[in-house]
C-alpha positions in Angstrom: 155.8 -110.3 241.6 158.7 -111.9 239.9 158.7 -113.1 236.3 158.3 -116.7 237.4 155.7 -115.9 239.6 153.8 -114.1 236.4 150.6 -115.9 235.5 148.5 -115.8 232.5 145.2 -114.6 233.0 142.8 -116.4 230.5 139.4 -114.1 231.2 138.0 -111.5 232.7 134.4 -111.9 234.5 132.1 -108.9 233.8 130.8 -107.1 236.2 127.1 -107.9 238.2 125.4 -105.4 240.0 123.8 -107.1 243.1 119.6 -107.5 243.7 119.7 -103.9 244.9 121.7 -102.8 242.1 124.3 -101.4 244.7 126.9 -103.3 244.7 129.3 -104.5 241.3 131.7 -107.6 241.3 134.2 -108.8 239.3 137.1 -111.5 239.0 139.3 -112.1 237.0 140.6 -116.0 236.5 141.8 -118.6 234.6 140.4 -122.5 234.2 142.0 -123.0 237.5 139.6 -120.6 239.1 139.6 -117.3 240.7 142.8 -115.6 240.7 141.1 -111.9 241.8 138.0 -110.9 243.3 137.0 -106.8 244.2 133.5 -105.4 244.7 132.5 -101.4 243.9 129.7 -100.3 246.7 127.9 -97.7 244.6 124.4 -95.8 246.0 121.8 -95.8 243.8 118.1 -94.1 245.3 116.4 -95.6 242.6 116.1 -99.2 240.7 114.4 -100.5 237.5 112.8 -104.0 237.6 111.6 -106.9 235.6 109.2 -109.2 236.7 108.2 -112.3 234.6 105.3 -113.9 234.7 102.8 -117.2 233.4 100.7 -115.3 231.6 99.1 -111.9 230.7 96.5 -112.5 233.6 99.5 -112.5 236.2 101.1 -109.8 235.1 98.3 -107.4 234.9 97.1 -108.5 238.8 100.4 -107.7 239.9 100.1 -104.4 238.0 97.0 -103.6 240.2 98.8 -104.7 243.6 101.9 -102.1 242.6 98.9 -99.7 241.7 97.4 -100.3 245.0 100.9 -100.2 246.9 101.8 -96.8 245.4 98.4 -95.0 246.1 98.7 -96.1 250.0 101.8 -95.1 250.2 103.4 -98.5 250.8 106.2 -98.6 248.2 108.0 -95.6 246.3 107.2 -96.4 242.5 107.7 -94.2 239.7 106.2 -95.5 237.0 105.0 -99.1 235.5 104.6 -100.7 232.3 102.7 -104.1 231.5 104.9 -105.5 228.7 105.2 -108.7 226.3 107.6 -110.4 224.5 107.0 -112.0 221.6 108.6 -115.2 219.5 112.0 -113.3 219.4 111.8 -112.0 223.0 111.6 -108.4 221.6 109.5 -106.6 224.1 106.2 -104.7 223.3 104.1 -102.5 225.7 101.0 -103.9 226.7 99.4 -101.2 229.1 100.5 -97.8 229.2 98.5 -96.2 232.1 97.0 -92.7 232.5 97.2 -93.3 236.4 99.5 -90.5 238.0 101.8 -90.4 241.0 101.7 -88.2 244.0 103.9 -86.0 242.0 101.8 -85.6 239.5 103.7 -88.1 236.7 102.3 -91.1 234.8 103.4 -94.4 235.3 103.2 -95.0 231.8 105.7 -92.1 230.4 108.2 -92.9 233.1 108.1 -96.7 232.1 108.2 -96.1 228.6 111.5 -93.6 228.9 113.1 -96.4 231.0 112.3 -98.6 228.3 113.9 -96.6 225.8 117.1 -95.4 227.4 118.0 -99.1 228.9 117.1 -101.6 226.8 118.7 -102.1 223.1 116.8 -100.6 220.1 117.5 -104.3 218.8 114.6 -105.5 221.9 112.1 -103.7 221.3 109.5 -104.4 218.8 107.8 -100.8 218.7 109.1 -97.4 219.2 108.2 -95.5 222.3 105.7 -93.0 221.3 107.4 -89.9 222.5 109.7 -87.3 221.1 111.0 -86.8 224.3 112.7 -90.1 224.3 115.4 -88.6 222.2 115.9 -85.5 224.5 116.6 -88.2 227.2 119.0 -90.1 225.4 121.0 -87.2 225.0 121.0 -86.3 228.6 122.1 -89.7 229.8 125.6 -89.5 228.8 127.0 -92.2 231.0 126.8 -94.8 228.3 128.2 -97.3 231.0 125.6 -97.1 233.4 122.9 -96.7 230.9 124.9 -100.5 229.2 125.0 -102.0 232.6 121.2 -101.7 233.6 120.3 -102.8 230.4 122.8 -106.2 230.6 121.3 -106.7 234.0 117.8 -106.2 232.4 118.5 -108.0 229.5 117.1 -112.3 230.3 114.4 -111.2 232.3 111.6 -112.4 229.8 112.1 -115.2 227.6 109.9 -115.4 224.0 106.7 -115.1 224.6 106.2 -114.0 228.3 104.2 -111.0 230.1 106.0 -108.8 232.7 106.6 -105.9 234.7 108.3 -103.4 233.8 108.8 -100.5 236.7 111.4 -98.1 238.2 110.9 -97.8 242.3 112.9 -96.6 245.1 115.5 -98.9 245.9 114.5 -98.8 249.3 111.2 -100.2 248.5 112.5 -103.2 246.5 111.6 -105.8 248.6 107.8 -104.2 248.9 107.6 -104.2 245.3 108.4 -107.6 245.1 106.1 -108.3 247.9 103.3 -107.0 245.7 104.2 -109.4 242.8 103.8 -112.7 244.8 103.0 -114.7 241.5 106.4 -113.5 239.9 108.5 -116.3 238.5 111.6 -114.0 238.1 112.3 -110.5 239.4 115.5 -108.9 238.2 116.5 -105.6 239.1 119.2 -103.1 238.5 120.7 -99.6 240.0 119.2 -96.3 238.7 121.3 -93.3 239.8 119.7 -90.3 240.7 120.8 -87.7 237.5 119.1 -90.4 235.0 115.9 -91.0 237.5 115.6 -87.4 237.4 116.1 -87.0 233.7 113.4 -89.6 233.2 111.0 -87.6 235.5 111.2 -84.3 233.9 110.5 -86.1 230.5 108.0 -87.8 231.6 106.2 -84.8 233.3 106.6 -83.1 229.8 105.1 -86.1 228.3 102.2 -86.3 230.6 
């Protein structure tokens, strides 16, 4: 490119992880529009999702469906949390649950460490309630991808909502949100594997 042909480029978009989590866009452009446009194809096995919800009532049927859908086998869940945000949109757990996957981990401590590494302390309204947390944290050194799940996270309740809060296979994304019919938003992000599994070893210590 020559120097006249130089152009000034006025912003740079950040980049979105599609509803799979698996593929990441950018552009870069001015206020005449798009001057560049790439995608990154990246394969995550695993995803975290938010799902918002009318009310309380909502949120905790759904929370049996995903219950129901794990225990027969029909979707690959990990772990769940029912959770509320309040008048700030700082999230609070609502139901931690004592119910176990097929490999022998709780729903609530894996929802509660994805809680903790990917969204900002500044969110939450309580603590998670295990030491382990911290053990995570410092096994999750890709401070990129643990930033970009929470951004993608980050919106999916307003003030004052109930929601969802679960990592799955991201296989079984579309039967997760199959089992959360009465969802008025569903956002979802990539997990790679080295964090899923990092989360699963805490949480079997937890449990």
């Amino acid at each position: 490119m020559t120097d006249d042909q130089t152009q000034e480029v006025d912003a740079a978009v950040a980049a979105e992880a599609d509803d799979t989590g698996a593929t990441v866009v950018g552009a870069i452009g001015d206020e005449t529009g798009t001057q560049a446009a790439g995608a990154i194809v990246t394969d995550y096995d695993y995803a975290a999702i938010v799902a918002a919800f009318a009310d309380e009532d909502a949120a905790f049927a759904a929370y049996g469906n995903l219950l129901e859908a794990e225990s027969t086998g029909g979707a690959g869940i990990e772990g769940v949390l029912v959770i509320k945000t309040d008048e700030n949109s700082k999230v609070k757990i609502q139901k931690m649950t004592d119910h176990s996957t097929k490999t022998g981990v709780k729903w609530g401590a894996v929802g509660g460490l994805v809680v903790g590494i990917f969204f900002p302390p500044a969110l939450l309204a309580s603590a998670v309630g295990w030491g382990v947390v911290g053990g995570v944290l410092g096994k999750v050194r890709n401070e990129a991808h643990k930033s970009m799940v929470g951004a993608a996270l980050t919106g999916g309740l307003g003030p004052n909502e109930s929601g969802i809060l679960a990592l799955v296979k991201t296989g079984d994304i579309d039967a997760v949100k199959a089992a959360m019919p009465a969802a008025t938003s569903v956002r979802s992000a990539g997990v790679d594997d080295a964090t899923a599994k990092d989360i699963a070893t805490a949480a079997k210590q937890a449990s």
